[in-house]
matplotlib code that plots the C-alpha trace (Angstrom):
import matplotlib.pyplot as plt

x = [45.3, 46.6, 46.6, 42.9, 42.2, 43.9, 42.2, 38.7, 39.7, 40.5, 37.4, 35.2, 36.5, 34.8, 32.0, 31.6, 30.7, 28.8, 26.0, 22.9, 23.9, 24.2, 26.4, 29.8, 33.3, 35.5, 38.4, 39.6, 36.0, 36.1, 33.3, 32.4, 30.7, 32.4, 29.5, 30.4, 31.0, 33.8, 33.1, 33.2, 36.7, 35.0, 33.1, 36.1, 38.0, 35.1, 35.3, 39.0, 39.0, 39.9, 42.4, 43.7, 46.7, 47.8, 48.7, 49.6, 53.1, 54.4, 56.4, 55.3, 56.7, 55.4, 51.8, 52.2, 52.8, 50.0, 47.8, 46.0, 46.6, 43.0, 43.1, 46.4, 45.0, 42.4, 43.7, 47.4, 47.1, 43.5, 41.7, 38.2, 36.5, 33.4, 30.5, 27.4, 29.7, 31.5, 31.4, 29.1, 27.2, 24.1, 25.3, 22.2, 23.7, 23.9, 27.7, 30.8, 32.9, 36.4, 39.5, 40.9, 44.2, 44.9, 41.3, 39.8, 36.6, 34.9, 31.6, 28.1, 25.6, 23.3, 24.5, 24.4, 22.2, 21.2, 22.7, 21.7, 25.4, 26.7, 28.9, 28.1, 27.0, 27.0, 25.7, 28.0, 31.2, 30.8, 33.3, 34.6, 37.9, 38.0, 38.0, 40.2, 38.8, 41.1, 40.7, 41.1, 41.9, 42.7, 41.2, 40.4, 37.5, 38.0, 36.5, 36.6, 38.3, 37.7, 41.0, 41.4, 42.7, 44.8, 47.1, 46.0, 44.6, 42.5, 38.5, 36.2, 34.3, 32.3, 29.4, 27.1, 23.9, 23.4, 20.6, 19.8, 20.6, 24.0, 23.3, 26.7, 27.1, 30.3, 31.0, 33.5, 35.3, 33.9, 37.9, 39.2, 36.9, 36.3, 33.2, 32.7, 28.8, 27.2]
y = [-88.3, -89.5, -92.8, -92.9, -91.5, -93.9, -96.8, -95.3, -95.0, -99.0, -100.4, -98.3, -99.9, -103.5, -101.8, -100.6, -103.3, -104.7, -104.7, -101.9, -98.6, -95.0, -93.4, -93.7, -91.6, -93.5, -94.5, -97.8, -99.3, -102.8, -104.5, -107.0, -107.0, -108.6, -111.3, -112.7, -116.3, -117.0, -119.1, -123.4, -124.9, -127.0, -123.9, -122.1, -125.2, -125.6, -122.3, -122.2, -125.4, -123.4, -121.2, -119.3, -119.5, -115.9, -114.7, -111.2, -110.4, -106.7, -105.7, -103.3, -100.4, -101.0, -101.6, -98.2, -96.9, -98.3, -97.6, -94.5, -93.8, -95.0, -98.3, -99.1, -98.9, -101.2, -103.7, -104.0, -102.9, -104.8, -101.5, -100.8, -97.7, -95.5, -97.3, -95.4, -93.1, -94.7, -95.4, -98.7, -99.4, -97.4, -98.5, -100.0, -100.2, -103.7, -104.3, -106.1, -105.6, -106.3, -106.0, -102.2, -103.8, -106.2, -106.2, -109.8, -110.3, -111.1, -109.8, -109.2, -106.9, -109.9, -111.3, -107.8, -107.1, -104.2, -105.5, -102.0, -102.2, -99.5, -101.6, -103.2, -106.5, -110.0, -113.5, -114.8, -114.3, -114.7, -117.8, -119.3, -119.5, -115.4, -115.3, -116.4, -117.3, -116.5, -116.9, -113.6, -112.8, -109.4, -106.6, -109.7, -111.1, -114.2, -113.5, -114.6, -112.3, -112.1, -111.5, -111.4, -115.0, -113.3, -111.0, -111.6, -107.6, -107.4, -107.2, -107.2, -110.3, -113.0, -114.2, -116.7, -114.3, -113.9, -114.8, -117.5, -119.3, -119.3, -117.9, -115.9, -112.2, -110.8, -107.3, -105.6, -101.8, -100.1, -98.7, -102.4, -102.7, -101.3, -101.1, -101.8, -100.6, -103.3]
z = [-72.5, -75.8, -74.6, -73.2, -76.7, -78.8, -77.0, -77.1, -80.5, -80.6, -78.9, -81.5, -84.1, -82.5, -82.6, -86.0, -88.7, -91.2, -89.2, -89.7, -88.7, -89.3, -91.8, -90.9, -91.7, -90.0, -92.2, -90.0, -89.9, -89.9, -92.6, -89.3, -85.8, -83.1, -83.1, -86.6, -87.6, -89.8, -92.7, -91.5, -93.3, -95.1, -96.9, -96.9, -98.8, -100.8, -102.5, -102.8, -104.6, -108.4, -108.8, -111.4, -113.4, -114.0, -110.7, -110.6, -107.9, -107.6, -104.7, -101.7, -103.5, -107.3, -105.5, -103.8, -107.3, -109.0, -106.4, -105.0, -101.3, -100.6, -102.8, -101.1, -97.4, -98.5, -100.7, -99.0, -95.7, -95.4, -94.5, -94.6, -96.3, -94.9, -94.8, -97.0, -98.1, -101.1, -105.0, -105.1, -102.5, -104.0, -106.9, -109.4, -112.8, -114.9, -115.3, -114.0, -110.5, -111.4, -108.4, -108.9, -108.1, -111.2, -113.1, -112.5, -113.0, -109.4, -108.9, -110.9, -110.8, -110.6, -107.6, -105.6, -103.1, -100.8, -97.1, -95.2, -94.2, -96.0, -98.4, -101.7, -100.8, -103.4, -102.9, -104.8, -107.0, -110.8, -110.4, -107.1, -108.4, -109.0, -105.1, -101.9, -98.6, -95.5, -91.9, -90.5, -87.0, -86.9, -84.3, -81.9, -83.9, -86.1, -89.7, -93.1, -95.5, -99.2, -101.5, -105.0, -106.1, -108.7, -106.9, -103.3, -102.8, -99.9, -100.9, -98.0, -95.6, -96.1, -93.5, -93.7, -93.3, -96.8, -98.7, -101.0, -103.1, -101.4, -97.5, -98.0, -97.7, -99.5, -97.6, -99.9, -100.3, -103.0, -103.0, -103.8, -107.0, -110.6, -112.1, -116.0, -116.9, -119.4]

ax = plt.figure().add_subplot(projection="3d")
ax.plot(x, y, z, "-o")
ax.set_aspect("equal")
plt.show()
């Protein structure tokens, strides 16, 4: 029984995503849909062209201590939060979104837009060399995942169904950012 539960458990986390849906409290979400495109390589080179100088490293154990439980799932175990029910996806304030993990700079208010995914949503990261493009392949999809150039935290996705000027949707946890009011 505990098997048949664990993989009912399993197939509804392909289900869930960043797609429109209800409000969801499931923990293990996955900020995707099965039917997402990863990112071309040549996008994905494109915006990982910069990078910054003043990488952050801590081990497993000092991330565990700098980080809450919740942050850590996210940003080093590559979790997902609830979507709709956390800090900034409603959020409609002027200000900065900075990685909770080592505080760089990533996002803007400016760029933000409302995705009806249940996850703060941006067009574009205030510079391209604030951000890391991976291929992703976990949970049997292939994806693009978004990490903090500077100390390699786990942020969200990216798809290309965003809109202009950039056609790019960044999907990220509310969990793996800070957010600094202007």
């Amino acid at each position: 029984m505990k098997l048949i539960q664990f993989f009912l458990i399993i197939a509804a986390f392909h289900l869930v995503g960043c797609a429109q849906q209800d409000t969801s409290t499931d923990f293990a979400a996955t900020t995707a849909t099965a039917g997402d495109e990863p990112l071309p390589d040549y996008v994905r080179q494109a915006l990982n062209s910069e990078t910054l100088e003043d990488t952050v490293v801590h081990t497993e154990e000092e991330w565990r201590q700098l980080l809450s439980k919740e942050e850590y799932y996210v940003m080093r175990e590559e979790g997902t939060e609830p979507s709709f029910n956390n800090a900034y996806n409603s959020n409609k304030k002027e200000g900065i979104y900075y990685c909770a993990a080592c505080h760089n700079p990533m996002f803007t208010s400016a760029t933000k837009f409302e995705s009806g995914t249940g996850w703060p949503s941006f067009y574009a990261p205030i510079e391209e060399k604030r951000v890391k493009e991976v291929e992703d392949v976990a949970l049997g999809m292939v994806r693009t995942e978004v990490e903090c150039a500077r100390c390699g935290s786990h942020i969200g996705h990216v798809f290309p169904d965003g809109p202009e000027p950039t056609g790019l949707r960044y999907c990220l946890n509310s969990a793996a950012l800070d957010f600094e009011e202007k």
